[in-house]
N, C-alpha and C positions, 0 to 999 in steps of 0.2 A: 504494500500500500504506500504511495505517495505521502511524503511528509511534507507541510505547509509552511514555508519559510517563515518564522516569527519577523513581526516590525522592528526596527532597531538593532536588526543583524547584519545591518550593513549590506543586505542587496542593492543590489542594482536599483534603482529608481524606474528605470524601462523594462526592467523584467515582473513588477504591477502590472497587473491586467486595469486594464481603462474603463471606466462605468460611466457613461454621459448619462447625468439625468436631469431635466426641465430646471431655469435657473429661478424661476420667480409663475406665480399664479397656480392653481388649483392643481394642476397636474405634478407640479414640483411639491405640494404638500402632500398629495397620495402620495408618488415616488419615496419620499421621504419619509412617511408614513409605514409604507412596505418593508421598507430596508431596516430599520428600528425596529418593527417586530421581529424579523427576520434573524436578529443576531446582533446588525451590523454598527457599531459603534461610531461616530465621528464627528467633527464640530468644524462648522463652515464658519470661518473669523471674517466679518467686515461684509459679510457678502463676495467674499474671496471668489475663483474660480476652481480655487484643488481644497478640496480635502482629503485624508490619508485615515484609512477603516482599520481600529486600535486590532490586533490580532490577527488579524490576515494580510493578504499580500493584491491589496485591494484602492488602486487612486480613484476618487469621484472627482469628476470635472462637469460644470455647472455650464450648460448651453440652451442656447434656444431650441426651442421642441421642436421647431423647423428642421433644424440644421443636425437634430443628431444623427436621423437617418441618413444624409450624404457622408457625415464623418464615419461614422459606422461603416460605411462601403468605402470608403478612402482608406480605411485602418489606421483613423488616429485616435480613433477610441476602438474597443474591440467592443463592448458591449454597449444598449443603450435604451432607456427608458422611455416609450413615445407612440403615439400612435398610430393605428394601423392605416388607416386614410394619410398620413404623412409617409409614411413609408411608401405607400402604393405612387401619393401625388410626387415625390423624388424620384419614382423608380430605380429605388437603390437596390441594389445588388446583394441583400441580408438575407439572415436563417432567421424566423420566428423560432425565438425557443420554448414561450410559453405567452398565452395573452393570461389577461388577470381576471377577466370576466366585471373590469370597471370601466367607466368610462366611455359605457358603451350611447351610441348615435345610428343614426341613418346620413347618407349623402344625397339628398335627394333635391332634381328640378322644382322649383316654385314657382309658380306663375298668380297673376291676380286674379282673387273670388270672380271678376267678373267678366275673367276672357274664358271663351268655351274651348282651349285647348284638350284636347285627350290623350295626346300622343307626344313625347319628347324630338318623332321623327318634325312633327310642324315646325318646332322651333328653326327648321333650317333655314338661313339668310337670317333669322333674327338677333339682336345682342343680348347676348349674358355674362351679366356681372358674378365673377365668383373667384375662390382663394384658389380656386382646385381646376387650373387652365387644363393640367395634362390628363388627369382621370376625365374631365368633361370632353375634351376634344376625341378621347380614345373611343367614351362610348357612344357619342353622337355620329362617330367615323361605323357603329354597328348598325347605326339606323339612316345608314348611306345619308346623315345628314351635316350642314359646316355650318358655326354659325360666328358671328363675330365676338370674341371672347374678351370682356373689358375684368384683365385680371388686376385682384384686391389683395391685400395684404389683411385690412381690418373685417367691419361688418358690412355686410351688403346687403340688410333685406331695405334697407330705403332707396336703393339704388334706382328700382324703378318708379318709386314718385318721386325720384330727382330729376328724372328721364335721362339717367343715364342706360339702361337695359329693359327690354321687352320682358325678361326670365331672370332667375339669380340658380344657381348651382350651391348649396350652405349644406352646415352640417345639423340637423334637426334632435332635439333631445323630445321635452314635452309638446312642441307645435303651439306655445303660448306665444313666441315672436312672434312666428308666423300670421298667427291670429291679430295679432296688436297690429300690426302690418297689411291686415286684410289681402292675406294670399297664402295657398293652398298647395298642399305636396299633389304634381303634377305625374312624378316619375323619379320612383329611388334608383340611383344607382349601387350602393351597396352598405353594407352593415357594419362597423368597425368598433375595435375600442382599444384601450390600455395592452403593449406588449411590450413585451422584453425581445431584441435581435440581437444577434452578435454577426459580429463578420467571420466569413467564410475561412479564414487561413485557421481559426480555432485557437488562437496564441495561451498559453497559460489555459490550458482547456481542463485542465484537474481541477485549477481556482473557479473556471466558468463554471463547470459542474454541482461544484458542491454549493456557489452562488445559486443556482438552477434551484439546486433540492431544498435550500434555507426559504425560497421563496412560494414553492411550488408548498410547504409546508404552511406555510400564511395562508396563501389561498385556500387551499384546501380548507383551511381552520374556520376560513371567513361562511363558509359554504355550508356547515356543517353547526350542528349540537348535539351535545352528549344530552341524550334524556335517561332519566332512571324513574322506575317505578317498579312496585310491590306486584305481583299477581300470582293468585291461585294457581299451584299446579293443575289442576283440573285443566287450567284456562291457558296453559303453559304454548301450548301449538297454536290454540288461535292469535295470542298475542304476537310469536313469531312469525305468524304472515302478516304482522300491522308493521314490526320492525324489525326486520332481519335485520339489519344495520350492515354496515361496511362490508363487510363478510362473515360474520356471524355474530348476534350477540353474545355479553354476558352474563350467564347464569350462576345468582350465587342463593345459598341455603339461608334459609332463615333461621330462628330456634324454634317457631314454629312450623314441625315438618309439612304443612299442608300450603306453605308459601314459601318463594322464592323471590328474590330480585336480582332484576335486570337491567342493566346499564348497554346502554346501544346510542350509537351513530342517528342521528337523522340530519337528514336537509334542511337547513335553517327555515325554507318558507314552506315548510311542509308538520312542524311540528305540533301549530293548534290540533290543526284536523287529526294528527296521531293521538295527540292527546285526548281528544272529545272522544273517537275511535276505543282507545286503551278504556277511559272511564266508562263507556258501554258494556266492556265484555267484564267490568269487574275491577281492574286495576286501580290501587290505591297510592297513595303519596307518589303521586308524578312530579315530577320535578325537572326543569330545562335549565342546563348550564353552558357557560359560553367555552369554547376550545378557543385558545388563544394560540397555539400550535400547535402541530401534529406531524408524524413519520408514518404515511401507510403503503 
């Protein structure tokens, strides 16, 4: 087994594996958020650009979520926190090595409440304002359609009561802009959210790895509750078709031989209905606790 070079052993400074993740707004607070459950120790001075991860062999470099996917495919970071409509809109050259199942959106044509479009192919000859020139040209090039593309860096759904665009291309959470805006998802083009890439050469790929498993352990955590409850052996099998859990539950003795308790895995948005479910056939002191980490 690979042994983990300690900090302050005078490695190399370039033999760190490079972690870019979001330098500022919501997505640098998950990112940061992730990595702090995960294990990962460090302290960004001043709004620095490096910070150095206490116990492993691990530099965070602090970039715009634009630009981590090109560095990522350049290799000057190996790894990199960002999302997946950014990676596609770079066409950079990366490995997904896991999404987080956060952050998730639609990318989807807008058009206003009151034009009768149905079809993304009309748009062609018309202009659309959006951040995401290269995914939109790609897929309007499927609906043998071109249109004139007025690309944006910031927000675009006012673009067309500025008269600057006929359509906008944006990325859609709850559809309340849109609404305020008085305009309407016409045509998504795709589903995306929160992922981790690394570049292809794999450098330091023992550090990516176990970086991999520290995180894939959060998530999973996030996704999940341990429920425990009391039930009747009588009731012992029907309870197990409500919660096999993970791969099997926990069965343990009570002092009363006529009862047993079980500790099992369930799916965080799944747990009322288990619960309601268990107290039908019998089950008593149910109880939902939160997994703050996990190895399965």
């Amino acid at each position: 087994m690979t042994t983990l070079a300690p900090l302050g052993s005078g490695s190399d400074p370039d033999s760190f594996l490079r972690l870019g993740i979001p330098s500022k707004g919501r997505l640098s607070e998950l990112a940061t958020g992730l990595l702090n459950q995960a294990g990962l120790s460090f302290r960004r001075q001043n709004r620095g650009l490096f910070a150095r991860v206490s116990g492993l062999p691990i530099d965070l470099i602090f970039l715009r979520t634009d630009d981590i996917p090109t560095l990522c495919a350049e290799g000057a970071i190996d790894m990199g926190i960002t999302g997946s409509d950014l990676v596609e809109e770079a066409g950079a050259n990366v490995e997904q090595r896991m999404a987080f199942g956060v952050g998730r959106c639609r990318l989807a044509f807008c058009v206003p409440d009151d034009k009768d479009y149905t079809d993304a192919a009309q748009l062609d000859g018309k202009r659309i304002a959006t951040s995401f020139p290269h995914v939109t040209e790609q897929y309007l090039a499927t609906k043998n359609a071109k249109a004139h593309l007025v690309s944006l860096s910031g927000s675009v759904e006012a673009m067309i009561r500025l008269g600057v665009a006929d359509a906008i291309v944006d990325l859609v959470e709850t559809g309340s802009t849109l609404a305020a805006n008085r305009l309407r998802i016409l045509e998504e083009i795709g589903h995306y959210e929160t992922v981790l890439i690394q570049n292809g050469t794999h450098r330091r790929k023992e550090v990516a790895d176990r970086l991999v498993s520290r995180l894939e352990g959060v998530v999973l955590a996030r996704d999940y509750s341990l429920v425990e409850y009391n039930i009747p052996r009588s009731q012992l099998a029907e309870a197990e078709k409500i919660t096999p859990g993970f791969n099997s539950p926990t069965i343990n003795s009570l002092e009363d031989k006529d009862w047993c308790a079980i500790q099992v895995m369930v799916r965080r948005g799944e747990v009322v209905e288990v619960m309601e479910r268990l107290k039908e056939i019998g089950a008593s002191g149910i109880f939902e606790m939160t997994i703050n980490n996990c190895r399965l």
